[in-house]
C-alpha positions, 0 to 999 in steps of 0.5 A, spaced: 500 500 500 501 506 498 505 511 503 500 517 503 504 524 501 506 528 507 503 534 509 508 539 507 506 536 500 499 536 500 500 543 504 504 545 497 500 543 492 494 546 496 497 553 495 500 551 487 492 550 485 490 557 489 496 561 486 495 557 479 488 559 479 489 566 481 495 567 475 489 562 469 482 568 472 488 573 472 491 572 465 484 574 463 486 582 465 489 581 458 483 583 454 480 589 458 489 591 456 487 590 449 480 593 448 482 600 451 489 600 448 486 599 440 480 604 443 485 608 445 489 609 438 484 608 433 480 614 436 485 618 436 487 617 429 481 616 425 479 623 425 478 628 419 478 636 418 476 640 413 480 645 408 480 649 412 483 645 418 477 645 423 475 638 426 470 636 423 470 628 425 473 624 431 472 618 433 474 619 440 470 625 441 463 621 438 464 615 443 466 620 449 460 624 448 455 618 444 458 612 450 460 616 457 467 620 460 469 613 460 473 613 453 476 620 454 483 619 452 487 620 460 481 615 463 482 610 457 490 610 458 489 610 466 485 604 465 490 602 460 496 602 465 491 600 471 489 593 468 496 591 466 499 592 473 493 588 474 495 582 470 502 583 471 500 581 478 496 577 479 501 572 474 507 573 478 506 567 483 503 562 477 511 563 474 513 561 481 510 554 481 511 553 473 517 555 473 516 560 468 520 567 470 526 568 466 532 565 469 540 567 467 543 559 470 550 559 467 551 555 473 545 552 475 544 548 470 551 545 471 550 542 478 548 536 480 541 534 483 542 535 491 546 542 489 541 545 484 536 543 491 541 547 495 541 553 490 533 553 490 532 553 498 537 558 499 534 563 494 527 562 496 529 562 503 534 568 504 532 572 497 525 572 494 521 571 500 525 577 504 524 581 499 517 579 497 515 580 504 518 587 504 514 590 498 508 587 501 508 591 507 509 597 502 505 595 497 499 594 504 502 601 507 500 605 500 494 601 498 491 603 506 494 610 505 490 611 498 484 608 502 485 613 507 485 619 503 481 618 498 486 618 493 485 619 487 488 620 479 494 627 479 489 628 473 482 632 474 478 628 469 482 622 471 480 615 475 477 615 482 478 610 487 486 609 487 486 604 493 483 599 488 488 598 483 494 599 489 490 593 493 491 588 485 499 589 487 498 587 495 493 580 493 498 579 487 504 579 492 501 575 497 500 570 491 508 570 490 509 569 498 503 563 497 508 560 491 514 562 495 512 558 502 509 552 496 517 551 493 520 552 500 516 546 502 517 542 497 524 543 498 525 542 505 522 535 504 527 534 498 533 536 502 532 533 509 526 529 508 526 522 506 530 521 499 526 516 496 519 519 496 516 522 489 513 528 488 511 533 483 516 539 483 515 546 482 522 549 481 526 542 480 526 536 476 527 529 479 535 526 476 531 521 472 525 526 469 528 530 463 521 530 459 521 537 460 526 543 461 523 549 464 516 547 463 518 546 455 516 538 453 523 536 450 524 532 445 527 526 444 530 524 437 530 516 438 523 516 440 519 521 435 516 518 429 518 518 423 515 523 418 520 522 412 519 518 407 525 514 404 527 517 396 525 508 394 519 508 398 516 514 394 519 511 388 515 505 390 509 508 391 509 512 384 510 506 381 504 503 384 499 509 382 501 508 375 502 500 375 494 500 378 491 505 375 490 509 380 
């Protein structure tokens, strides 16, 4: 019978389905980003004046005084940047348990297992959890000044309601944290805990899994199928066709 995983496992793949669910709902910010910037330029540029040089047509005045304050050009482009920061976000801690952040590893990808293990705990304990939580209590300390002022853009006819964006930036933060306390579990189990045991990794691969590099399925030329057809088999074929009639 099957050892049930330990609960350091199970609390990280908990905390993996919370920050993965959060990066998959999240990533749909980039519609929102992509509406208000194609609404944004194409209003302003299709426009038209008379000889005389008096406007006699703009999209972006017709929608503004047609559809609301909304499409004005400083609110479209407040809301531009607001949901970008947004997705931007939201999506950090999903990087962190796929293993998608951009990485420079000139020396990682030289060590062996247990090395790139010590690599990963030292980093996730000293260096991303630390900084994390510095930025978090920042982030927090600005959203609940916002909040508290009634914060609003530096600009007159610009967004209300400041806190709300500033808010994304502390929930997306506290998802980082969630990823960071995934991985160091993950990792404490690897480093001290029993060396038999298999489980799903975040940040590493276990020495006899190379299916998969930095999340990307690595192809294996002995085992790809064979999509090329030898000179003589065409030749064959042909043959064939004409001999038959086909």
């Amino acid at each position: 019978m099957e050892r049930p995983l330990p609960a350091s496992v199970r609390i990280a793949e908990r905390l993996r389905r919370f920050v993965e669910s959060v990066g998959r709902w999240g990533s749909w910010l980039i519609l929102p980003v992509v509406f208000f910037t194609v609404i944004d330029v194409v209003g302003r540029k299709i426009a038209w004046r008379d000889e005389n040089g008096v406007l006699e047509f703009s999209l972006q005045i017709w929608l503004q005084n047609n559809l609301g304050r909304m499409f004005e050009s400083t609110i479209l482009q407040e809301m531009e940047w607001h949901f970008h920061a947004g997705l931007f976000a939201l999506v950090l801690g999903y990087g962190v348990v796929y293993n998608t952040h951009v990485r420079i590893d000139l020396i990682r990808e030289n060590l062996h297992f247990r090395k790139k293990a010590w690599l990963e705990f030292v980093g996730v304990t000293f260096f991303l959890m630390p900084f994390t939580l510095t930025i978090l209590y920042f982030a927090f300390s600005y959203a609940y000044g916002a909040f508290v002022m009634g914060e609003q853009s530096t600009s007159t006819v610009g967004l209300t309601h400041r806190w709300i964006i500033k808010s994304v930036l502390v929930f997306g933060l506290a998802t980082v944290i969630a990823a960071g306390i995934a991985v160091w579990l993950q990792l404490a189990l690897v480093l001290f805990g029993d060396p038999a045991r298999r489980f799903r990794l975040m940040t590493l691969e276990w020495p006899d899994e190379d299916a998969k590099i930095e999340g990307k399925e690595r192809v294996k030329l002995e085992e790809a199928p064979d999509t090329l057809v030898a000179p003589d088999e065409i030749l064959k074929e042909r043959t064939s066709k004409i001999l038959t009639g086909s």
